[in-house]
C-alpha angles and dihedrals in degrees: 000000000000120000110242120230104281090199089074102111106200094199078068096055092039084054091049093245102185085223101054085048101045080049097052079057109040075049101044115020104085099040087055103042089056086051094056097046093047076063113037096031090221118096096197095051082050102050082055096051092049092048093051086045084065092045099055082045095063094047082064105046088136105052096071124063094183143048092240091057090050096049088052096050088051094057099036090054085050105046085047093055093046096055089044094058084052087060100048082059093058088230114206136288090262096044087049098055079048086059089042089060094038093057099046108120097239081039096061105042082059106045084043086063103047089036092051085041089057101049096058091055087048088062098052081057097050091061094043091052086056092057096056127101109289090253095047084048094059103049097039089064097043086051093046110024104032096028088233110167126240083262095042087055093053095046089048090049103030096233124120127274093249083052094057092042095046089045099047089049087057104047086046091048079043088057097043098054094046097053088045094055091053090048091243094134090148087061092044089052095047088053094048093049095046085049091048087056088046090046116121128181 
């Protein structure tokens, strides 16, 4: 597990410090909104659960007295909602019986602990990939974030098909090594196996 930031003061959240709360988002936003998204398929719709997660959030500043607590609420608010959109869809018979499993009581405890596990390597990521090329940057985000194929990439940027690839291979390779180095081969596998789901011919 990553250690969370121990410089977070909760008296300065339960008093709605504009920095406790600007830091709860620059910590939590993106994992989560990766989270949602993974869920819902639909990047926009995410980026508004995750919001409102944060709103209810603020509207309950004293009911947390830790940074943990206040991770989990987070994720648990979002994966509701999200849920919850599912449902306003009227997914189908086979995606019900899914939400029928994911809300069981013994489901959920467990799907709270890996999901809260992989947002906070996805967090980790999410600062590595800050640090590639600008190029490798770039692609890496349209392949990981916005679920753009290798072709799609190259239209978007105006390279060749063989530049994405080779350039996605390096900043994965990139990626790899760095969260390797820093013993973090949880995170390495987690990113292997996202990039294997994003993979295209």
């Amino acid at each position: 597990m990553v250690a969370l930031d121990t410089n977070f003061n909760i008296i300065d959240f339960q008093q709605g410090s504009p920095e406790a709360i600007s830091f709860l988002f620059g910590q939590f936003y993106r994992p989560l909104v990766y989270f949602a998204d993974s869920i819902v398929d639909n990047r926009s719709e995410a980026e508004d659960i995750v919001v409102e997660s944060f709103v209810k959030l603020m509207k309950k500043t004293h009911d947390f007295d830790s940074l943990p607590n206040i991770r989990a609420f987070l994720f648990v608010a979002t994966r509701n909602a999200c849920y919850n959109y599912l449902q306003s869809l009227k997914v189908g018979a086979r995606s019900q019986k899914e939400l029928q499993y994911l809300h069981d009581p013994l489901a959920d405890n467990l799907n709270a602990e890996y999901a809260m596990m992989d947002t906070e390597i996805i967090q980790v990521i999410l600062e590595e990939v800050e640090n590639l090329p600008p190029q490798c940057r770039q692609i890496f985000k349209y392949l990981f974030f916005q679920h753009l194929s290798t072709q799609e990439i190259a239209e978007v940027m105006g390279l060749s098909v063989k530049t994405v690839r080779n350039q996605k291979a390096r900043a994965i390779q990139i990626l790899q090594t760095i969260l390797l180095k820093k013993n973090l081969l949880t995170a390495a596998i987690f990113l292997n196996i996202l990039l294997e789901l994003r993979s295209d011919a």
